[in-house]
TORMI-218350 format. One record per residue (C-alpha): x, y, z; residue in three letters; residue number from 1. Coordinates in steps of 0.25 Angstrom, whole numbers, padded with zeros to 4 digits. Layout:
N
+-------+-------+-------+------+-----+
:    c1 :    c2 :    c3 : rest :  nr :
+-------+-------+-------+------+-----+
:     X :     Y :     Z :  ala : NUM :
...
+-------+-------+-------+------+-----+
% end
This chain:
209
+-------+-------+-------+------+-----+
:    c1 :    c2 :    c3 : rest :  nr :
+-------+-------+-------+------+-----+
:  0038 :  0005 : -0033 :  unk :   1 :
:  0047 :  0020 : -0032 :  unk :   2 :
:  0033 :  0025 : -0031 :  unk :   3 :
:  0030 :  0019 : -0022 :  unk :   4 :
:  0041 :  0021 : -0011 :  unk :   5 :
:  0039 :  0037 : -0014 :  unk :   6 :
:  0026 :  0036 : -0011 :  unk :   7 :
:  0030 :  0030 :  0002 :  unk :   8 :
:  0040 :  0038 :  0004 :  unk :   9 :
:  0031 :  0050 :  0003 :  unk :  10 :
:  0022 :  0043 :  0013 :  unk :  11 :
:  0032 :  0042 :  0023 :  unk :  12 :
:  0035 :  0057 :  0022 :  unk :  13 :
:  0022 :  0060 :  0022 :  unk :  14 :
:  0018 :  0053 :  0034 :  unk :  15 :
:  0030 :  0058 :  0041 :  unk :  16 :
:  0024 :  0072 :  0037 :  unk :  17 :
:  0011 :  0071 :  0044 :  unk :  18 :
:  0014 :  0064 :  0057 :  unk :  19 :
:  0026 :  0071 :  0059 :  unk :  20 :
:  0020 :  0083 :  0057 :  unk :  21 :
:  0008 :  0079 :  0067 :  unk :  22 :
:  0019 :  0075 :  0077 :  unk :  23 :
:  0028 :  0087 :  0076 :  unk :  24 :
:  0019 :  0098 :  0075 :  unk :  25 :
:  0003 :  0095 :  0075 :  unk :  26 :
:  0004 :  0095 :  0091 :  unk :  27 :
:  0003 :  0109 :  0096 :  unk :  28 :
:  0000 :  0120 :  0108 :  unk :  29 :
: -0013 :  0124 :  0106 :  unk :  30 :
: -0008 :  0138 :  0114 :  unk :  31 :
:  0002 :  0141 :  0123 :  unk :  32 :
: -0008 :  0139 :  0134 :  unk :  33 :
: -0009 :  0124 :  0130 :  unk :  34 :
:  0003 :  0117 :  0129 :  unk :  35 :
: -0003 :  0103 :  0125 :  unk :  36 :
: -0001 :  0099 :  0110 :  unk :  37 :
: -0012 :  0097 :  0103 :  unk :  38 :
: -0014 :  0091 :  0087 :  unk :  39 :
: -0014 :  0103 :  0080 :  unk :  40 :
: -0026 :  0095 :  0072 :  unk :  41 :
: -0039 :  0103 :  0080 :  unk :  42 :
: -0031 :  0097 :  0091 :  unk :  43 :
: -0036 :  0083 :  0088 :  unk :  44 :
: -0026 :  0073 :  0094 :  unk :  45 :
: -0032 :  0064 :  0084 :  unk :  46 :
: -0028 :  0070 :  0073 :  unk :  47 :
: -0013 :  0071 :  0074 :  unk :  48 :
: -0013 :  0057 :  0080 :  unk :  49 :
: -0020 :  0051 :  0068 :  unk :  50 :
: -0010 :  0060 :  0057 :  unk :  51 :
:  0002 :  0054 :  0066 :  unk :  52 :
: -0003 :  0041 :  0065 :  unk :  53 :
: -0007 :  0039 :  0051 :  unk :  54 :
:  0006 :  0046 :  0048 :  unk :  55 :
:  0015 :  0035 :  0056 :  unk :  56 :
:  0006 :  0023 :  0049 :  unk :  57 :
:  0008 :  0030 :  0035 :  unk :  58 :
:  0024 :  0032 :  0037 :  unk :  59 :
:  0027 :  0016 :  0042 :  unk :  60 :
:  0017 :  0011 :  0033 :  unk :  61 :
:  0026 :  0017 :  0022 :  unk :  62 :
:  0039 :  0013 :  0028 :  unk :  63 :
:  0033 : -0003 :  0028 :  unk :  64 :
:  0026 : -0004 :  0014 :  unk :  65 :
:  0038 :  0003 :  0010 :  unk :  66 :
:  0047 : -0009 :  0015 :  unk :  67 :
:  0037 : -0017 :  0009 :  unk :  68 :
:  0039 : -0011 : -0004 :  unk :  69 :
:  0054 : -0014 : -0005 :  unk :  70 :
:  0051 : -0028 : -0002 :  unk :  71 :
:  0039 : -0030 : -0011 :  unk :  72 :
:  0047 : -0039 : -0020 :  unk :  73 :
:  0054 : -0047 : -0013 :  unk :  74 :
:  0039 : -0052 : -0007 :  unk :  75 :
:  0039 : -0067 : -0014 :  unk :  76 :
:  0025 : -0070 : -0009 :  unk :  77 :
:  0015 : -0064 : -0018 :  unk :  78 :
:  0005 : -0065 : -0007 :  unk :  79 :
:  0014 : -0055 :  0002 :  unk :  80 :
:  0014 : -0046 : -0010 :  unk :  81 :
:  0002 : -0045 : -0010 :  unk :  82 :
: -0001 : -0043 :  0003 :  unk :  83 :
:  0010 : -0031 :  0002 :  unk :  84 :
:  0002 : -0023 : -0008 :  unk :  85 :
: -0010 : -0026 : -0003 :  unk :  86 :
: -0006 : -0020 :  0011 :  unk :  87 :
:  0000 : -0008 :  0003 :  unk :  88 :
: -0012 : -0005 : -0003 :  unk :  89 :
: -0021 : -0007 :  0010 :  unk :  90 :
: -0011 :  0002 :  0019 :  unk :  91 :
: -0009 :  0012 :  0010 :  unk :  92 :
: -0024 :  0011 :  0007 :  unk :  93 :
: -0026 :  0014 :  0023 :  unk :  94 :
: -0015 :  0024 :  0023 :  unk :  95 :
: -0023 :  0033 :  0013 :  unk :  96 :
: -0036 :  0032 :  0021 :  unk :  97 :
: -0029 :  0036 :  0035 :  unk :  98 :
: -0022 :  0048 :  0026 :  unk :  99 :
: -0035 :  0052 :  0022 :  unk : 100 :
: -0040 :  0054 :  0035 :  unk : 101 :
: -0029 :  0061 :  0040 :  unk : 102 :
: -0028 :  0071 :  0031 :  unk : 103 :
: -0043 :  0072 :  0033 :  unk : 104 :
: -0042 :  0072 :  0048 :  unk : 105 :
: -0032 :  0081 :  0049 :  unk : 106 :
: -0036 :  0092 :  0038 :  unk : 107 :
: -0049 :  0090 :  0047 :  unk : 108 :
: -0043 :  0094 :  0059 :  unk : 109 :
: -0033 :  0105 :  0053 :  unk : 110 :
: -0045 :  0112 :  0050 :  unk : 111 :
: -0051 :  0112 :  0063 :  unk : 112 :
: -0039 :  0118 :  0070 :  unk : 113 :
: -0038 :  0130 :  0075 :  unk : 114 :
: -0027 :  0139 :  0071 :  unk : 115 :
: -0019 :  0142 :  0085 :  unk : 116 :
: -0003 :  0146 :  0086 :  unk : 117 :
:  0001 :  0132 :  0089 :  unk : 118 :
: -0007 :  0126 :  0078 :  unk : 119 :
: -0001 :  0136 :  0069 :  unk : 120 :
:  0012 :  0131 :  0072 :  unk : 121 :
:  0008 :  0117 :  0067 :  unk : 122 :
: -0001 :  0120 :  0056 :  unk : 123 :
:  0010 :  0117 :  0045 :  unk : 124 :
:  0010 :  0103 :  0052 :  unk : 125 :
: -0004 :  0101 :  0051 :  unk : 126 :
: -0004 :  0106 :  0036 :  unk : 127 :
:  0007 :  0097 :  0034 :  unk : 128 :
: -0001 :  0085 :  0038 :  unk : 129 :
: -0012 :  0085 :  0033 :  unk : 130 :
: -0006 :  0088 :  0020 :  unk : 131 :
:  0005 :  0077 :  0019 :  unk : 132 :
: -0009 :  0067 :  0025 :  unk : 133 :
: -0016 :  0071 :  0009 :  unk : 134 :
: -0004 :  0068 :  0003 :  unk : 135 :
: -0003 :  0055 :  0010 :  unk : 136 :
: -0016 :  0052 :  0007 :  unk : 137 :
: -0012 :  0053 : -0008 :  unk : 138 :
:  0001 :  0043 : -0008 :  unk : 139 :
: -0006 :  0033 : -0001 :  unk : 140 :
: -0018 :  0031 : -0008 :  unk : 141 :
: -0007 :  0032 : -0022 :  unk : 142 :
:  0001 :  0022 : -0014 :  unk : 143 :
: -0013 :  0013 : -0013 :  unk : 144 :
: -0016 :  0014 : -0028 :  unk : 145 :
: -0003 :  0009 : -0030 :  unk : 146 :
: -0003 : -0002 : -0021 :  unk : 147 :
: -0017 : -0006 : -0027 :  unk : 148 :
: -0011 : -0007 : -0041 :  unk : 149 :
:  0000 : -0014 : -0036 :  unk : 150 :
: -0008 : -0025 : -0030 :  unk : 151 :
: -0018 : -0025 : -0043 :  unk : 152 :
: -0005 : -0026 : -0053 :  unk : 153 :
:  0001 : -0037 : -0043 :  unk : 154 :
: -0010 : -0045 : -0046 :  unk : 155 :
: -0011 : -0043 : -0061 :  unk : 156 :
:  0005 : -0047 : -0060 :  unk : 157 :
:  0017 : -0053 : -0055 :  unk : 158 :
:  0017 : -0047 : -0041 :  unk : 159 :
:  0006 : -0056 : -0036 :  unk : 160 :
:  0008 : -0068 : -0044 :  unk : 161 :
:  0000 : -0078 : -0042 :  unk : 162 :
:  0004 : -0090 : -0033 :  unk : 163 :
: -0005 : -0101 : -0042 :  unk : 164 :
: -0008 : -0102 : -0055 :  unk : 165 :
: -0019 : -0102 : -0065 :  unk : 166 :
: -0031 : -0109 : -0061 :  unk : 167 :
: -0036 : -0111 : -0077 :  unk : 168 :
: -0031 : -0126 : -0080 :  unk : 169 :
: -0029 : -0123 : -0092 :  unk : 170 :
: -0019 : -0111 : -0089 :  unk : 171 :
: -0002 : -0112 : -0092 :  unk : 172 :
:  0006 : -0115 : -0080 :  unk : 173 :
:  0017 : -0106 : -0080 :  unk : 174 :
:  0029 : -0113 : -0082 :  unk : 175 :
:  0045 : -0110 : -0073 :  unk : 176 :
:  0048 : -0094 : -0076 :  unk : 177 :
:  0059 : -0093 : -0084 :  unk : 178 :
:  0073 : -0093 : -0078 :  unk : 179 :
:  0071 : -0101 : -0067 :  unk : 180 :
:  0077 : -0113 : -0071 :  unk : 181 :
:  0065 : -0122 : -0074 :  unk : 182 :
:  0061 : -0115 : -0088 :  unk : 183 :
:  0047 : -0123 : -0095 :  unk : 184 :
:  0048 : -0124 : -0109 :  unk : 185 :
:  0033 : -0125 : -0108 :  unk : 186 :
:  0020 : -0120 : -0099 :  unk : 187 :
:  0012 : -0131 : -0093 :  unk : 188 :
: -0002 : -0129 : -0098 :  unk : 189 :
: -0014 : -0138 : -0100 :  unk : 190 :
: -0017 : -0143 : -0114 :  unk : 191 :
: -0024 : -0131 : -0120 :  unk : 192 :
: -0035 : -0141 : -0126 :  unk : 193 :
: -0037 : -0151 : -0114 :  unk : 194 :
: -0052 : -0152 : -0117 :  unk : 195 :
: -0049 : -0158 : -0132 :  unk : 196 :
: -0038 : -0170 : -0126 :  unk : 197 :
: -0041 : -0185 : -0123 :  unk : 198 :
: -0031 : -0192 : -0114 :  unk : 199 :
: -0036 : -0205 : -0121 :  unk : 200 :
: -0042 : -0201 : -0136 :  unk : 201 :
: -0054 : -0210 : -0142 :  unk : 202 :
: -0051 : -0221 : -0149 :  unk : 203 :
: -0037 : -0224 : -0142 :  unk : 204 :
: -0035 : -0235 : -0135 :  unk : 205 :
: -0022 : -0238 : -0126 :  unk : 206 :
: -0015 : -0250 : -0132 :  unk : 207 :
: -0015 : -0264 : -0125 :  unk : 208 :
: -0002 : -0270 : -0124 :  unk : 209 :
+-------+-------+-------+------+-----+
% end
């Protein structure tokens, strides 16, 4: 569980690396004779829009399953549990997807650039994006194996109990759990040889009074 709020820690760092660094200084003057910014991504407005917005999903994504995470146990219905991890594993799923093309869009992009002053000025920017959107890649994907595991051994285990029990007529019945009050001596269980008892033997007839 401390793994896990590091790794989304680090997530929220991350995130706040790339779009802040998009924002803050990936728009600039081509030259002095144009003063519109442009994305200093081959000047495609596309670019910087989609790091900025895959940045901003990432960072409250991580604040909610984060809140989500400090709450987990206090969740008494085992189908809402479920449902949690299983919407962990699906966004963080999506997350590394939308990393992946990020990184690729914008190391893409960064290629085609020409070098000019005023890219020049925001090249550490750029650098610094696209690196910290491969390291993303990596913590999310970890952060979907987890989640995965954690659903597989919830349902192996207590964390998804099931709400019915046995459907094998011959299996126990669990009895009260111990400490609450109303302890059983004894499980309730089928007779383990059903098949071999008579409720009314041969050669037994009920008396007539």
């Amino acid at each position: 569980k401390q793994q896990h709020f590091v790794f989304s820690f680090l997530l929220q760092i991350f995130s706040i690396v790339v779009f802040g660094s998009i924002v803050n200084e990936c728009y600039v003057n081509k030259d002095s004779q144009h003063p519109e910014l442009l994305c200093i991504f081959n000047e495609n407005e596309s670019a910087c829009s989609y790091g900025i917005a895959v940045g901003i999903i990432a960072f409250f994504g991580c604040i909610f399953f984060f809140v989500v995470d400090l709450h987990f146990q206090q969740i008494s219905s085992v189908k809402d549990r479920k449902r949690a991890v299983l919407l962990d594993l699906g966004f963080s799923g999506f997350l590394s997807f939308l990393w992946f093309v990020a990184f690729c869009f914008l190391a893409n992009q960064w290629q085609r650039t020409t070098m000019s002053k005023g890219v020049s000025q925001g090249a550490d920017a750029a650098r610094a994006a696209i690196t910290f959107s491969f390291f993303s890649i990596i913590v999310w994907v970890m952060l979907a194996v987890k989640a995965l595991q954690r659903y597989r051994l919830g349902t192996d285990m207590s964390l998804f109990a099931t709400d019915q029990f046995a459907t094998d007529p011959n299996a126990a019945y669990p009895g009260y759990p111990t400490g609450s009050g109303i302890e059983s001596t004894e499980t309730y269980q089928s007779p383990p040889f059903t098949e071999t008892l008579d409720t009314n033997p041969k050669g037994y007839q009920v008396p007539a009074y």
